[in-house]
C-alpha positions as a Markdown table, in Angstrom:
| # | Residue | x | y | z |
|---|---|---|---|---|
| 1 | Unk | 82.5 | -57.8 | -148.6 |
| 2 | Unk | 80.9 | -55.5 | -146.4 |
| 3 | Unk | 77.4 | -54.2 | -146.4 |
| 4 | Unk | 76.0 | -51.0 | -144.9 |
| 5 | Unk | 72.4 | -50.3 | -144.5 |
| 6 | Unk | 70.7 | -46.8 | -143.3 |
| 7 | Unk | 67.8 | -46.2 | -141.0 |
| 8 | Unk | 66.2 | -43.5 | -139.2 |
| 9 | Unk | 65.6 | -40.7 | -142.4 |
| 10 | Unk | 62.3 | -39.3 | -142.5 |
| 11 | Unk | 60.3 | -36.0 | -143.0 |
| 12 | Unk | 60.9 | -33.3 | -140.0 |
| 13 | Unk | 59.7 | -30.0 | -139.2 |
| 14 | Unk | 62.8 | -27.7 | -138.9 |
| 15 | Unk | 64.4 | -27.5 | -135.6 |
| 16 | Unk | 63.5 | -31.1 | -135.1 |
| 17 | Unk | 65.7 | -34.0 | -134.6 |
| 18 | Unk | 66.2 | -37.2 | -136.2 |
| 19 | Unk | 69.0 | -40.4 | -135.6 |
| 20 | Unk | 70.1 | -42.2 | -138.7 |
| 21 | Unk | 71.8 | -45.4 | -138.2 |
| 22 | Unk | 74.4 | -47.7 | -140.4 |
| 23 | Unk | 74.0 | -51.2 | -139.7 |
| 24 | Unk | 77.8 | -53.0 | -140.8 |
| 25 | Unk | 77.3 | -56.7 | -141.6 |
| 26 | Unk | 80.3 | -57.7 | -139.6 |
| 27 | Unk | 82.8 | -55.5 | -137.4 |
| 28 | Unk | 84.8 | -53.4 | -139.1 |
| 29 | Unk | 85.4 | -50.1 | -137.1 |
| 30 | Unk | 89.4 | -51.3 | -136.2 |
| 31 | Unk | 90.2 | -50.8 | -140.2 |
| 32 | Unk | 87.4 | -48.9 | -141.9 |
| 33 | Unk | 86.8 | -45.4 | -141.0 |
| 34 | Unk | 82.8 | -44.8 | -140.8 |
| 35 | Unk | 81.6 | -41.8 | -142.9 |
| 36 | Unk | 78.1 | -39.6 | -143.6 |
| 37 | Unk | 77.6 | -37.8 | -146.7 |
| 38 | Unk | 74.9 | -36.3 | -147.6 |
| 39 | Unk | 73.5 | -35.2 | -151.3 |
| 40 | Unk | 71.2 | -32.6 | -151.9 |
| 41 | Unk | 69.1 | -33.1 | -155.9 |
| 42 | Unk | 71.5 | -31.5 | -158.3 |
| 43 | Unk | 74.5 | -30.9 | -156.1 |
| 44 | Unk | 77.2 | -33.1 | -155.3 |
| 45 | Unk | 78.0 | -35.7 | -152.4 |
| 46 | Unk | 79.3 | -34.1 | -149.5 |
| 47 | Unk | 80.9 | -35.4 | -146.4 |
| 48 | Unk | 78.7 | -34.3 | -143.3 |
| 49 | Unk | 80.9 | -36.2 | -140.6 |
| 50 | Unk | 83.5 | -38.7 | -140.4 |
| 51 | Unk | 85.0 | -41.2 | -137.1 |
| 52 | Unk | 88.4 | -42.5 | -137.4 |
| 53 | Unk | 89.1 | -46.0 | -136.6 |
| 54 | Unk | 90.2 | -44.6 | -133.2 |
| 55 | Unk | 87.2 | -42.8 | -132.6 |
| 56 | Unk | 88.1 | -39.1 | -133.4 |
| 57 | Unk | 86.0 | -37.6 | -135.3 |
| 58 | Unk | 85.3 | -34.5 | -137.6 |
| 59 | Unk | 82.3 | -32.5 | -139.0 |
| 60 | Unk | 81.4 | -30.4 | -141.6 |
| 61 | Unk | 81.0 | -26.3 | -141.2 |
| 62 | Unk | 77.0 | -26.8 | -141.8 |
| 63 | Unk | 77.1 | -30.1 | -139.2 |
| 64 | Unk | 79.6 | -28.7 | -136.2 |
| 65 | Unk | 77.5 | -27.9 | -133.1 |
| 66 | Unk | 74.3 | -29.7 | -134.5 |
| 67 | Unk | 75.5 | -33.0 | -136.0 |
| 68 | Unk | 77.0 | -36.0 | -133.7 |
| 69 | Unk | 78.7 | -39.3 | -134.9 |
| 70 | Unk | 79.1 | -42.0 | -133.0 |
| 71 | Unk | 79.1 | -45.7 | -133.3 |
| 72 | Unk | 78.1 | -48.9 | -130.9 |
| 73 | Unk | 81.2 | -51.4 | -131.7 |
| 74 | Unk | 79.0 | -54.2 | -130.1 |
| 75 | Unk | 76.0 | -53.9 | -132.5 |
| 76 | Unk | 78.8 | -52.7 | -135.6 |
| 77 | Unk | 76.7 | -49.5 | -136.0 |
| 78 | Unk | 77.2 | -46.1 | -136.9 |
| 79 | Unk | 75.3 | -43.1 | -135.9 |
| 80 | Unk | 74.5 | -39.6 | -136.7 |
| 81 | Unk | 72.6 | -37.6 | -134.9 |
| 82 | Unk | 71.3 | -34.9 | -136.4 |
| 83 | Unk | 70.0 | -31.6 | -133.8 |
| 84 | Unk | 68.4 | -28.6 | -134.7 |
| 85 | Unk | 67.9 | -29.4 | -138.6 |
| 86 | Unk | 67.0 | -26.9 | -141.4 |
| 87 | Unk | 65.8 | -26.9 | -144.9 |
| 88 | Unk | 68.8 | -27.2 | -146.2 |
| 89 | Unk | 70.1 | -30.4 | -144.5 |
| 90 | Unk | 67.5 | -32.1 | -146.8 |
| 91 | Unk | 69.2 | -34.4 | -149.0 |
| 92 | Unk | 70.0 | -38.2 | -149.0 |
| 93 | Unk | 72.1 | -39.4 | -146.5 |
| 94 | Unk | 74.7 | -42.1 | -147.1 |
| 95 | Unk | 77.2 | -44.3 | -144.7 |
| 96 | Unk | 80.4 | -44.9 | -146.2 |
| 97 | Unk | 83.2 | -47.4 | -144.8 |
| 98 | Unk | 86.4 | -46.6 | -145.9 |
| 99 | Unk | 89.6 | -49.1 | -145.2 |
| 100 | Unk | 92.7 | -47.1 | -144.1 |
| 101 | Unk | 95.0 | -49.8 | -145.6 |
| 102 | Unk | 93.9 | -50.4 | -148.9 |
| 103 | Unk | 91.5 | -48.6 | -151.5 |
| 104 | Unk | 88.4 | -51.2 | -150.5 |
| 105 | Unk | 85.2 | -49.0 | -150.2 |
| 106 | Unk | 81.6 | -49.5 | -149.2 |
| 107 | Unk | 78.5 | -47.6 | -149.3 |
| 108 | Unk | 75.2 | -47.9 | -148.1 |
| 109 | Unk | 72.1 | -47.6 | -149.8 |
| 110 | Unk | 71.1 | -44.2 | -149.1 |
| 111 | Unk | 68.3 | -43.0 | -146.6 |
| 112 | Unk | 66.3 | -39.8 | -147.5 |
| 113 | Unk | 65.9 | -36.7 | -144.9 |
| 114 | Unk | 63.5 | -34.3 | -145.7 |
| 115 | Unk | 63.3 | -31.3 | -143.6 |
| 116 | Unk | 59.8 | -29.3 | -144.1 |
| 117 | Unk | 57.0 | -27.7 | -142.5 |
């Protein structure tokens, strides 16, 4: 069993800049690739960015150029920076753990992002 929790959501102006963080409860990054999603109210989960197990790592159109993942394997967390945000990036944002053996599966409780002025 592995749990995920979020940090770092909040209310920003647009433009600004927040870091969301994914706490694992144990190390996992050599068999679960780490995941964002985001979901906006009435639209459907999205995947914002994702990090292979061997640290590669791929974006959304709406997240290239603004949106960083990374992770620190010594504190098993998962990061997304998030640059230059807009209305529309508001949504809940979740962590997702995915093994890359097996059909195991984890998710993280959600952490809202609400960009407004």
């Amino acid at each position: 069993q592995v749990q995920l929790v979020e940090s770092g959501g909040g209310l920003v102006q647009p433009g600004g800049s927040l870091r969301l963080s994914c706490a694992a409860s144990r190390n996992i990054f050599s068999t679960y690739a780490m995941g964002w999603y985001r979901q906006a109210p009435g639209k459907q989960r999205e995947l914002v960015a994702i990090m292979s197990t061997g640290g590669s790592t791929n974006y959304a159109d709406s997240a290239k150029g603004r949106f960083t993942i990374s992770r620190d394997n010594a504190k098993n967390t998962v990061y997304l920076q998030m640059n230059s945000l807009k209305p529309e990036d508001t949504a809940v944002y979740y962590c997702n753990a995915d093994h890359i053996y097996s059909d195991s599966e984890y998710w993280g409780q959600g952490t809202q992002v609400t960009v407004s002025s």
